[in-house]
C-alpha positions in Angstrom: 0.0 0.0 0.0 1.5 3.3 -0.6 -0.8 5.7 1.1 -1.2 5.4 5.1 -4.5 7.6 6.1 -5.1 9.0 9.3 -8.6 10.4 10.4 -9.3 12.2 13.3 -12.5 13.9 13.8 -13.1 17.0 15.9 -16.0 18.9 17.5 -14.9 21.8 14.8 -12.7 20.0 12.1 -12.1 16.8 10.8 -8.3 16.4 10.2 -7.0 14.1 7.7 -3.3 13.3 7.1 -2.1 11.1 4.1 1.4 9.8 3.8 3.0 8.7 0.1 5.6 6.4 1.3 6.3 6.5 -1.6 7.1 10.2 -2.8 9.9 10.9 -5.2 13.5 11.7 -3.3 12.2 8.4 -0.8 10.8 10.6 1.9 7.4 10.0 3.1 5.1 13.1 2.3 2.5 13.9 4.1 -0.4 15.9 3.4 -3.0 17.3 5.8 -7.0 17.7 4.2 -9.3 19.3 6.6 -13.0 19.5 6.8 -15.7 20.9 8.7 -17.0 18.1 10.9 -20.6 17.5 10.0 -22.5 16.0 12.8 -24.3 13.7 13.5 -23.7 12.2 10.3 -19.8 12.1 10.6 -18.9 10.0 8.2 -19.7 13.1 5.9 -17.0 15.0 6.9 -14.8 12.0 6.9 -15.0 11.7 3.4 -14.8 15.6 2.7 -11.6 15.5 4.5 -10.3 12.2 2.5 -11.2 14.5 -0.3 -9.5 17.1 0.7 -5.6 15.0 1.5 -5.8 13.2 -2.0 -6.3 16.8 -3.7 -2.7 17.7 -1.3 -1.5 14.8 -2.9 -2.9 15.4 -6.8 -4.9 12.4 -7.5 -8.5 11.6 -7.2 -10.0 10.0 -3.8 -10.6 6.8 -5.6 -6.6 6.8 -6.9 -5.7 7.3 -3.3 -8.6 4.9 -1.3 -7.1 2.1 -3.8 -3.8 1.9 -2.6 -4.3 2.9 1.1 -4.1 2.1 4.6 -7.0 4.1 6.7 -6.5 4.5 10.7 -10.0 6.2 11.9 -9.9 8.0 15.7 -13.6 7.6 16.3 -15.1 10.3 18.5 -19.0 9.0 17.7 -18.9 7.2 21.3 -17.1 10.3 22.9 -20.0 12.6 21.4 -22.9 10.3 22.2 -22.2 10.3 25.7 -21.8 14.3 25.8 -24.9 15.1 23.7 -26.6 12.6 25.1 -27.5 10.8 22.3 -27.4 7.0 23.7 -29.0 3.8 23.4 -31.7 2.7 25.7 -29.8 0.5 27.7 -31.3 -2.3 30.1 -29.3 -3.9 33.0 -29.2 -7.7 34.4 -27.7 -7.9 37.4 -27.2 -10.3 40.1 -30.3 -10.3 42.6 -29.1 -7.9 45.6 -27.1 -5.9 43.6 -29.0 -3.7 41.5 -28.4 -1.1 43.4 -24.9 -1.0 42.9 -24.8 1.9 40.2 -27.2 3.9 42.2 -24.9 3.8 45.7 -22.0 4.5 43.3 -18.4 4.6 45.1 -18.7 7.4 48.1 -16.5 10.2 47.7 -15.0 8.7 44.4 -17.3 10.4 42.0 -16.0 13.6 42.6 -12.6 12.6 41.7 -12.6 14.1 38.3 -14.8 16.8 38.9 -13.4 20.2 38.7 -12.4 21.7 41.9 -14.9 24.8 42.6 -17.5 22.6 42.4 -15.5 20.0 44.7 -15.3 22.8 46.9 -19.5 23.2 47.4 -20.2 20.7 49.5 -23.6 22.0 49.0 -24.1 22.7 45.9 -22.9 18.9 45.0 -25.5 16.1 43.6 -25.2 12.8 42.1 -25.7 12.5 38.5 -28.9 10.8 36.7 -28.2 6.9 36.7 -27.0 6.0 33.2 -30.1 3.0 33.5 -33.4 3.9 35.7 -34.6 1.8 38.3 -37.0 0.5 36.2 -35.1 -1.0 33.5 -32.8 -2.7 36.1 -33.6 -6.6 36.9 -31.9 -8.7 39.4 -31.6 -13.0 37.9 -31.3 -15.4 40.6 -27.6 -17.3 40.4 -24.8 -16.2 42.4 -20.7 -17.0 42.0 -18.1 -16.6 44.9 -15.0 -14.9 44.7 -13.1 -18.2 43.5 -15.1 -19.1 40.8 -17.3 -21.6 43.0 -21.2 -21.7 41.5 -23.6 -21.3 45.2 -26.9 -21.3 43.1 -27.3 -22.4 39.4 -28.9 -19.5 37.2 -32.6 -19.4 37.1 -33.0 -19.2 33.2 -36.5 -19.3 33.9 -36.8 -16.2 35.8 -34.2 -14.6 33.9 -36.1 -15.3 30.3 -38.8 -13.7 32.2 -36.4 -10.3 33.3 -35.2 -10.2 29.7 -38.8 -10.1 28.4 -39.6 -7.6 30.6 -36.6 -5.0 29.4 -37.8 -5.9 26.0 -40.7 -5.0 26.2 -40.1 -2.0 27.8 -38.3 -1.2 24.3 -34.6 -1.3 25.5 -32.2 -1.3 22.6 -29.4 -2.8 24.7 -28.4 -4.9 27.5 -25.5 -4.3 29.8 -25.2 -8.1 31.5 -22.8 -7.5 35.0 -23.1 -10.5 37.7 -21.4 -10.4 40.7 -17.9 -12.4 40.7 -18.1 -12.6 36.7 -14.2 -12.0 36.8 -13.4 -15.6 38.4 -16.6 -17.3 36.5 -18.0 -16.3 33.7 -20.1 -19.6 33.1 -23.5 -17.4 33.6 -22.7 -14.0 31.8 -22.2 -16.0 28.9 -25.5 -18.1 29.1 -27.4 -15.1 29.8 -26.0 -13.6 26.8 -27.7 -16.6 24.7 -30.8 -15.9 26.3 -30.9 -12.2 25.6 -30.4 -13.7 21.8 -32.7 -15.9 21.6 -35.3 -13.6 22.5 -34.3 -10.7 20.7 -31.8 -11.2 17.9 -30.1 -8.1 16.8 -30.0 -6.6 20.4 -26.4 -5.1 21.2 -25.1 -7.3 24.2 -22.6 -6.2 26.4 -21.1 -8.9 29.2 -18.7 -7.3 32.2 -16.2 -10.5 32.2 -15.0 -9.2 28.6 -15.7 -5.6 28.7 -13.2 -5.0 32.1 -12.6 -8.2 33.9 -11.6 -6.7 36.8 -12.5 -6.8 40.8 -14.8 -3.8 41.5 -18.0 -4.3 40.8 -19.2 -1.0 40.9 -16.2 0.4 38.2 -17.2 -3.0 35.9 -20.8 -2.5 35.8 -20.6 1.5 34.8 -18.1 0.1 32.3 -20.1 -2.8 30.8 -23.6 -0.1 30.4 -21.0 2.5 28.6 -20.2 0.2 26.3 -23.9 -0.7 26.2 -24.9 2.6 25.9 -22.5 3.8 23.1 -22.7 0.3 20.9 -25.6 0.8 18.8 -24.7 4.4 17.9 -21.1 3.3 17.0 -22.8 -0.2 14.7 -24.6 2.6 13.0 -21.8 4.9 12.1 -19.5 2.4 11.6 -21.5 0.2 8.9 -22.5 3.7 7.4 -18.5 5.2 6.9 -17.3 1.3 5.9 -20.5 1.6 2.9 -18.9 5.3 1.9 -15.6 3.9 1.8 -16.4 1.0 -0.4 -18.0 3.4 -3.0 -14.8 5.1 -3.0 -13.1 2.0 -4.1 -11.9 1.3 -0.2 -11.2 -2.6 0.2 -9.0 -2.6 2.9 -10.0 -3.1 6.6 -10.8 -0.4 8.7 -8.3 0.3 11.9 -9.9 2.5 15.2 -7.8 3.9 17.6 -8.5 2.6 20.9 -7.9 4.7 24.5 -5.5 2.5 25.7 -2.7 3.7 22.5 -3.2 1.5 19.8 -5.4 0.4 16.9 -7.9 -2.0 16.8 -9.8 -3.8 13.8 -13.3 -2.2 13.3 -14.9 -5.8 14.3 -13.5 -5.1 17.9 -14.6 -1.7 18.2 -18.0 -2.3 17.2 -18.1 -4.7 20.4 -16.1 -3.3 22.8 -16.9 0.8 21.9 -16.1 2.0 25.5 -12.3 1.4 23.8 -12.5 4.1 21.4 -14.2 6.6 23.8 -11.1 10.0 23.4 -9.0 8.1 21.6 -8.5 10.7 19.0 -6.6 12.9 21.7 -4.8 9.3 22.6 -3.1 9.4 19.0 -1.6 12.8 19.6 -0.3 11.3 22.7 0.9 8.6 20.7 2.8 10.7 18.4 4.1 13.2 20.3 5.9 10.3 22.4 7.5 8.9 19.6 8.6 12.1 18.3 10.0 13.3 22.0 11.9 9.7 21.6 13.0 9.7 18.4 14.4 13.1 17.3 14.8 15.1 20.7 13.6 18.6 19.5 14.9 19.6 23.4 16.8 18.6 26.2 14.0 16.5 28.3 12.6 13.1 28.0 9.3 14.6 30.2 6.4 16.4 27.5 3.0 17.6 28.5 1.1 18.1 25.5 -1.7 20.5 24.9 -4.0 19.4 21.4 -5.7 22.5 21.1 -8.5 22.3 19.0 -11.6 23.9 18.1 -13.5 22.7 21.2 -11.3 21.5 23.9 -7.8 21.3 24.9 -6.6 17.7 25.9 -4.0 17.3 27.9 -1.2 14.2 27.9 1.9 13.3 29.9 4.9 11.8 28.8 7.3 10.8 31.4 10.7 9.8 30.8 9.2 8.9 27.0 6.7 7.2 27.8 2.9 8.2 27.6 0.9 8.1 31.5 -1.6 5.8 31.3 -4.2 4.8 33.9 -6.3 1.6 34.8 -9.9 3.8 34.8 -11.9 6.6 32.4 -14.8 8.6 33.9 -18.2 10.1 32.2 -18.6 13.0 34.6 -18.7 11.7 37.9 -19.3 8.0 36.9 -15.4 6.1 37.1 -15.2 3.4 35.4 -12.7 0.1 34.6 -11.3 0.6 31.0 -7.4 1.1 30.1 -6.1 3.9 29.1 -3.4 6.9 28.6 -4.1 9.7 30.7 -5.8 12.2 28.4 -7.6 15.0 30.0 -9.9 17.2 28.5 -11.3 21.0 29.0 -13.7 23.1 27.2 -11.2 25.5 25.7 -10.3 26.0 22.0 -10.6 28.2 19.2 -14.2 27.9 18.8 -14.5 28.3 22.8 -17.1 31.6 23.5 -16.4 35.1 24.7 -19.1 36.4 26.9 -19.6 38.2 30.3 -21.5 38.3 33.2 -21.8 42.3 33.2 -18.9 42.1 35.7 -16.5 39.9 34.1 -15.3 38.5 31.1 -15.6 35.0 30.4 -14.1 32.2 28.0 -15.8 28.6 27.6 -16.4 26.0 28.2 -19.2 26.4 25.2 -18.2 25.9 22.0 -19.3 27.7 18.6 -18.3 23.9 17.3 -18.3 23.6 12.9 -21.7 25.2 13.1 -21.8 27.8 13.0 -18.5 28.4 14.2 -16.3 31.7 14.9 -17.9 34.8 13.5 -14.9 35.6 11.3 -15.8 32.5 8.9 -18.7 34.2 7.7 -20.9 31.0 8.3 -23.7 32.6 10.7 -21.8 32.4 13.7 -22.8 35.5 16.3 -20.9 35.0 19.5 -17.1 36.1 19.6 -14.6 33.4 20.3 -11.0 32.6 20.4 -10.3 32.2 17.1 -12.5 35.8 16.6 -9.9 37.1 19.3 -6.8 36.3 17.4 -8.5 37.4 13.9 -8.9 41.0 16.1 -6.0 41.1 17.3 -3.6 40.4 13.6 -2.6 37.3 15.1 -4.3 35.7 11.7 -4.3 36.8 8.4 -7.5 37.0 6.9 -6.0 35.8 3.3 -4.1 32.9 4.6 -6.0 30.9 6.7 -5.9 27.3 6.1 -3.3 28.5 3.1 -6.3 30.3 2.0 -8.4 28.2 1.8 -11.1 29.8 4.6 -11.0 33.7 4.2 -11.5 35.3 7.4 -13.0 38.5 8.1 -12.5 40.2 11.2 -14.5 43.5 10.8 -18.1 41.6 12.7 -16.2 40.3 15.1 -14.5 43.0 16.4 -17.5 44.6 16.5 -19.6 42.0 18.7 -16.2 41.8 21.0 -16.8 45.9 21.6 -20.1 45.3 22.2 -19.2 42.4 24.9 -16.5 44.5 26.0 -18.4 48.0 26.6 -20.1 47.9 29.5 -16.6 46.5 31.0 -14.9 49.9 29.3 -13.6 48.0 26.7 -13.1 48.3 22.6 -13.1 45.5 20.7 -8.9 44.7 20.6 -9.0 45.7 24.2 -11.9 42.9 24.8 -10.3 40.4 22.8 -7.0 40.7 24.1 -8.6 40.3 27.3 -10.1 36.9 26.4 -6.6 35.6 24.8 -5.3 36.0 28.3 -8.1 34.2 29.9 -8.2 30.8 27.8 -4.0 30.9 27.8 -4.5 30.9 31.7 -7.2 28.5 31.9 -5.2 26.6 29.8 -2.4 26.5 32.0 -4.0 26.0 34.7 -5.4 22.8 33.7 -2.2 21.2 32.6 -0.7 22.6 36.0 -3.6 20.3 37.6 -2.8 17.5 35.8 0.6 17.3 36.4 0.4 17.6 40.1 -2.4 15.1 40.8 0.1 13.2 38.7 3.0 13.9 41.0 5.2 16.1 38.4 6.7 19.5 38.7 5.5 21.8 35.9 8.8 23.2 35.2 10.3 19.6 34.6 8.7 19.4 31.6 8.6 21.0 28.1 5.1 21.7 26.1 4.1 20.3 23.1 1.8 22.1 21.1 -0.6 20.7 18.3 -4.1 21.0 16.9 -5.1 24.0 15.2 -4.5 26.3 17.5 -1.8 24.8 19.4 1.0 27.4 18.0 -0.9 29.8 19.1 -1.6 29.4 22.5 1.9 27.1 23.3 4.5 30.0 24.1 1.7 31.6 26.6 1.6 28.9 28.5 4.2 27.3 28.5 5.6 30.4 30.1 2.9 30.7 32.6 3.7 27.2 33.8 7.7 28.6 34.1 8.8 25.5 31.0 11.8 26.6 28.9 10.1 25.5 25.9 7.2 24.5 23.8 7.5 22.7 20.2 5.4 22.6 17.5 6.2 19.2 16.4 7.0 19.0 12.7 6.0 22.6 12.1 2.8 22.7 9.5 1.9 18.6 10.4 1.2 19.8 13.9 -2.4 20.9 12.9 -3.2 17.5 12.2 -1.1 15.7 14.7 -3.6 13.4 16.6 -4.0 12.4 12.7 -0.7 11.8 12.1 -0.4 10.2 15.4 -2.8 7.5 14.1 -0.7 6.7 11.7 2.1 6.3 13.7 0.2 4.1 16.2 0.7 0.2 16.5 -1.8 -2.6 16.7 -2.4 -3.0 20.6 -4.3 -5.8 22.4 -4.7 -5.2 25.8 -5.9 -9.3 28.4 -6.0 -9.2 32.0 -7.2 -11.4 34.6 -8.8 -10.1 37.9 -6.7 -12.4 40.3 -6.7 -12.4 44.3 -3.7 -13.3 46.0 -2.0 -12.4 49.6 1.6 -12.6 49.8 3.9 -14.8 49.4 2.5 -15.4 45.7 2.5 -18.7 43.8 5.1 -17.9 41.3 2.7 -21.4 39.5 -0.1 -19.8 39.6 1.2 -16.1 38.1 3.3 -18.0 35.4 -0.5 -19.9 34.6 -2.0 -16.8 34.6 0.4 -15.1 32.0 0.7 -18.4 29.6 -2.9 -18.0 28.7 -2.9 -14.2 28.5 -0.3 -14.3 26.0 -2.0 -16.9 24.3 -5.2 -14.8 24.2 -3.3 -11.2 23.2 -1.5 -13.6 20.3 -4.7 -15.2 19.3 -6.9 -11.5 18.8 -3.4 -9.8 16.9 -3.1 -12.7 14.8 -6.5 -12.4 13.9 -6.9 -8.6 13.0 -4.0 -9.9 10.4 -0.7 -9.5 12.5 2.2 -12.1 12.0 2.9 -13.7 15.1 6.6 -12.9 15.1 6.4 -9.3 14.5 3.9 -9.3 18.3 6.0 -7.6 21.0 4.5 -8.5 24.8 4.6 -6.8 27.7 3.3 -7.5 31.6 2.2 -5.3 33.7 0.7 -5.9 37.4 -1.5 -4.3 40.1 -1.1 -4.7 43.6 -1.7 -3.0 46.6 -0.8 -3.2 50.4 -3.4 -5.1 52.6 -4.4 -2.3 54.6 -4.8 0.3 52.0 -7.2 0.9 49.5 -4.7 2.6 46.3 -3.7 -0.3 43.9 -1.1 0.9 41.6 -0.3 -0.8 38.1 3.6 -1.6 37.0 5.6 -3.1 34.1 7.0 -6.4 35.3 9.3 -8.8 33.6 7.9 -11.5 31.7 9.1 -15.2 31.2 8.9 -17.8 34.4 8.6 -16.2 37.5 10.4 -18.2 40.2 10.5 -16.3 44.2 13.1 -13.8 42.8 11.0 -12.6 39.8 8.4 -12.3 42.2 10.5 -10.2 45.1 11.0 -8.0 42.0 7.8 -7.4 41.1 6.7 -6.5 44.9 9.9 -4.3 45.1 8.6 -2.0 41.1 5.4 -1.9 43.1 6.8 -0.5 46.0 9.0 2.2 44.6 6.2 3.2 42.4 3.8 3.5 45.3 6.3 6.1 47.1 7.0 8.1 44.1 2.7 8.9 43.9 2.2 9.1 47.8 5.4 9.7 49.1 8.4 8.4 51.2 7.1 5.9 53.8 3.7 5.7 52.8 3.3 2.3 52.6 2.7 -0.4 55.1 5.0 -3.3 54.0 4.3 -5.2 57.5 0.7 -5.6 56.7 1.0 -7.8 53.6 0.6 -7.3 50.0 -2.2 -8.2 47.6 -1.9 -9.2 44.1 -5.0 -7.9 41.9 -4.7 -7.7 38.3 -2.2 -9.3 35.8 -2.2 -7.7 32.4 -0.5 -9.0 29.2 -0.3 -6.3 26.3 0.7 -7.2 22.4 1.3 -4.6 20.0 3.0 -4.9 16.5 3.7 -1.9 13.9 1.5 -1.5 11.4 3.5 0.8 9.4 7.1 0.8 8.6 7.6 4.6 8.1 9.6 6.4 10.6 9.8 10.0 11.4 13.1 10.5 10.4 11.6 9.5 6.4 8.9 12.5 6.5 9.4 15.3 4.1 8.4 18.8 4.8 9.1 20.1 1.7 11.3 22.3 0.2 13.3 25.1 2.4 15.1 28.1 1.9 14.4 29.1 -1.5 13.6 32.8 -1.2 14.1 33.3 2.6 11.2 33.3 5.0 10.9 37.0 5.8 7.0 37.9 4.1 6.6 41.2 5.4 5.4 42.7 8.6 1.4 43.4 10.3 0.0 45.2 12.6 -0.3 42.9 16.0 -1.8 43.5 19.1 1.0 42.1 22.1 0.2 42.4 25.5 -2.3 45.8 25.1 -0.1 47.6 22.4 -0.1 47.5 18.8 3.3 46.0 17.4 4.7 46.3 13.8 5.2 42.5 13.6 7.7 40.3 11.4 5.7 38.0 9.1 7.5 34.8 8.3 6.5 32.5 5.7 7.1 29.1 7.7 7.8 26.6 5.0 10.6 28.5 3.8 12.6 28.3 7.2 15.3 25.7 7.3 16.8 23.8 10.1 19.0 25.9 12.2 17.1 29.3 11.5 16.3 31.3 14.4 13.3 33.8 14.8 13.2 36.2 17.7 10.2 37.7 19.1 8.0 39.2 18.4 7.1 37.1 15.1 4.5 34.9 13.7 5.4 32.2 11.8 2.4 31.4 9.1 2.5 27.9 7.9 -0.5 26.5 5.7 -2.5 25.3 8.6 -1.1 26.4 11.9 -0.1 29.9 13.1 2.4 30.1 15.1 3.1 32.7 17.9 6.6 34.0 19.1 6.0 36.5 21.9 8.3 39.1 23.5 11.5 37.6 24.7 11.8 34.6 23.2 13.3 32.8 19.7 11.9 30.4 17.6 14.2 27.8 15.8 13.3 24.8 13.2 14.9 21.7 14.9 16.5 19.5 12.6 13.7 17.0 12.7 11.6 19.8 11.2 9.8 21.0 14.6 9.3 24.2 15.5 11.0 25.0 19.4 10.3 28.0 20.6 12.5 29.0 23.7 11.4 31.3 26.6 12.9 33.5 28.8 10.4 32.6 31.5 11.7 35.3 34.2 10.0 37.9 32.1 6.0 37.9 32.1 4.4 37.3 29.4 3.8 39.3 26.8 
């Protein structure tokens, strides 16, 4: 195949990036299409974006869909949940434990709340159950914690319980019995029932959606999954027919949340795994760029994918992307692997308004439609994007290479209007709400990098999406980082695109286990022979050759007397009581480095609660070190210079066309560096230089304030 296709779709734009591995000189050449996204019938924009890379490239969308590869980031679970646009969804549940998803987990559904309404004791409320009362129904069986059957399932009682949810017109069932992890035995029968009596019914069962101990995090998991799996049949079986007209034959890869892709036969039964995995892929690529070509002088990123809708925030530590064992819909946690992406409702579509007292940025977005003001497509409230039009950050001729013409005259205007009972113009107002999204901004990514246990400054920013250039150098400087990156200049607006392609095949098996120190190095070395057989098994199948499958183990323990259970990397192979002192002492040192010195309790024991096997394989054999950028240097980058507003005061600015800047050039502030589709921003005291990978690093004086 000589095209690889990445597709990630946005609340604002649907990115597109197509690679020719095959490009005269034998580098890789990418080419980013965009579209507006064009909900709720996505797969629309999809296309328009495909549309858009194979013009890049010259060739019709048929030419390129021929001879491709395409990697999809699916957001239709993500925006189901948020626009509430889910599946009925019935529950069968042990009898007694019903109730489960209505007590939730105590305190634990704050946890990702933000923290002023933490704060309210008040003011706080539990959320609407994802299933009513109603459509819950307890089946007579119950299974102990070893896998032991005390009462045989009822199928009598439970045909009569799956009737009744039928009847009551549910268009899923989310099947969660207690103990499921060690015995799975009625989960599955119950399963056969449900399609017996109603064929075609999406099914979800908790002992393959997250076998894991906790049965509250399993069940909210297992009705996610339920809730999002018809939506995501739909879509999928509509994009898959569009492809196929376009002469597609190839099979269809989704990005998953725990970093990796996944065939589209998965995803359509397991659709809680593609829930923000479009801001995963960023992750994905930004960590093998940070590892790979170094563009500064730190193995620890933070990325910010700045989009039109929300920022998402990712951590790389020493190169490698922070993951976590649980994902949350507003205050319901739930079991599912992932990398640690947070989002917030700030981008360049986010809206300007006020309170009469205040001015105010977010979290609503004006979204594709009908988006800023400045794109002349109906749009009435002021954003971000409106803010930096105002201000000459944009130019109204070259946005999107010219492809979008932009026209700031409306906009200023409804930002004076915002702005005038605060005693503000309209640059005066939109300069205002620059530095009220950069600080949200960084005050997010400061949040997430101390509940992490990192020091801001440690770190340098990566900056992608859109409007990533931007918005980097202001935060990053707020945050007191040395730098922020751009990585590979122009590509960065369609990084978590890119990143797709860059992404491996990744098949995530655990096993919920329960042992008490001193472990049975037998029973471990069981437990991982038949994981590995299982991850093996699902990669050969989605078309991977066994020995190109790379495994990892990881394992989750916690001490006896405390409630945290942490996740680490282990060796592999046959443990013996060595391997397994090992394993104990990773857990330990991990456990201090998130709660601190001495904070374990050694003397009480230790408990041994999930064993996870992980196989991933490349998919594509393109480094980054093959991508062409295009040609440099050839008339100097120097375009001209434009009126700017920096920090309150208009600035004759240096205009720099970015494609004609070669490695080793250095731009000092202030400048903007204008690249087909991303803008970037080099404030007051500081230089921007193109790395020799092609990334743009932007370094800060950061005992100045900004400017």
């Amino acid at each position: 195949m000589r095209y690889l296709i990445g597709v990630d779709i946005g609340g604002t734009f649907t990115d597109c990036v197509a690679i020719d591995t095959r490009a005269p000189g034998g580098r890789a050449m990418p080419r980013i299409g965009k579209a507006l996204s064009t909900p709720p019938d996505f797969q629309t924009g999809f296309i328009a974006a495909l549309q858009a890379a194979a013009e890049m490239h010259a060739i019709t969308l048929e030419q390129m869909l021929k001879q491709a590869h395409v990697y999809h980031g699916c957001t239709v679970g993500t925006n189901a949940l948020v626009e509430n646009k889910t599946a009925r969804v019935g529950l069968l549940a042990t009898r007694g434990h019903a109730d489960a998803i209505f007590i939730m987990r105590a305190g634990a559904r704050l946890k990702w709340m933000p923290s002023n309404y933490i704060a309210h004791v008040s003011k706080q409320t539990k959320p609407a159950p994802l299933v009513p009362k109603h459509l819950c129904q307890e089946i007579d069986e119950r299974v102990t914690f070893d896998g032991r059957v005390l009462m045989e399932l009822n199928e009598d009682t439970a045909r009569d319980a799956i009737h009744r949810l039928v009847d009551a017109g549910v268009d899923a069932i989310a099947i969660s019995l207690v103990w499921s992890t060690a015995n799975a035995a009625h989960e599955r029968r119950l399963r056969e029932l449900v399609q017996q009596i109603a064929p075609g019914l999406f099914i979800s069962i908790s002992s393959e959606v997250s076998a894991r101990v906790g049965e509250y995090e399993r069940t909210i998991a297992t009705i996610v999954n339920s809730l999002i799996g018809p939506p995501m049949e739909f879509y999928l079986a509509a994009l898959e027919q569009d492809l196929a007209a376009h002469g597609y034959n190839g099979n269809l890869q989704i990005m998953s949340c725990a970093g990796g892709l996944i065939d589209a036969g998965h995803a359509r039964a397991l659709p809680v795994m593609t829930i923000g995995s479009g801001p995963v892929a960023g992750l994905i690529g930004a960590a093998d760029l940070s590892r790979r070509t170094q563009p500064g002088d730190t193995a620890n990123v933070v990325t910010a994918d700045i989009g039109g809708t929300t920022l998402d925030i990712g951590t790389i530590f020493q190169s490698e992307p922070v993951r976590r064992q649980t994902a949350s819909h507003g205050q319901f946690e739930y079991f599912v692997p992932t990398l640690d992406v947070r989002s917030v409702g700030a981008g360049g579509g986010s809206i300007i308004h006020s309170d009469g007292t205040a001015l105010k940025v977010g979290p609503h977005s004006a979204g594709a439609r009908p988006g800023p003001i400045c794109f002349g497509r109906g749009g009435k409230q002021p954003t971000v994007t409106d803010a930096a039009a105002v201000l000459g950050f944009l130019d109204p001729d070259y946005f999107f290479g010219g492809r979008l013409k932009l026209d700031p005259a409306p906009a200023e205007q409804a930002l004076a209007e915002l702005g005038l009972a605060l005693g503000m113009d309209g640059k005066q107002a939109a300069a205002a709400a620059l530095r009220i999204v950069n600080s949200q901004m960084a005050d997010a990514i400061w949040l997430t990098l101390t509940q992490q246990g990192y020091d801001p400054r440690d770190f340098i920013l990566y900056g992608f999406g859109g409007a990533g250039g931007l918005h980097a150098a202001a935060i990053a400087r707020e945050l007191g980082m040395a730098k922020a990156v751009i990585p590979l200049s122009d590509l960065a607006a369609g990084w978590s695109a890119f990143g797709i392609t860059a992404s491996d095949a990744l098949i995530s098996e655990h096993d919920a286990v329960s042992m008490t120190n001193p472990f049975d190095p037998a029973g471990i070395n069981a437990h991982w022979r038949d994981l590995e057989a299982r991850v093996i098994a699902r990669l050969v199948a989605q078309g991977v050759t066994k020995d190109a499958i790379r495994i990892e183990h990881h394992a989750e323990l916690r001490y006896a007397l405390q409630t945290n259970q942490v996740p680490v990397e282990v060796e592999g192979g046959d443990y013996d009581p060595a391997a397994v002192d090992r394993m104990v002492g990773a857990f330990e040192k991990e456990y201090e480095r998130l709660f601190g010195k001495g904070s374990g309790y050694a003397a009480a024991g230790f408990q041994l609660t999930n064993l996870e096997v992980r196989g991933r394989a490349s998919l594509s054999d393109v480094a980054l070190e093959a991508i062409g950028l295009g040609d440099h240097r050839r008339q100097g980058s120097r375009k001209g210079m434009r009126m700017a507003v920096w920090n309150g005061g208009a600035v004759a600015t240096a205009v720099h066309d970015g494609p004609m800047m070669a490695p080793g050039d250095c731009v000092a502030g202030p400048a903007i560096l204008e690249f087909p589709d991303t803008t970037i921003l080099v404030d007051r005291d500081a230089v921007a230089g193109i790395h020799a990978g092609g990334s743009v690093v932007i370094t800060l004086n950061t005992r100045q304030g900004a400017a």
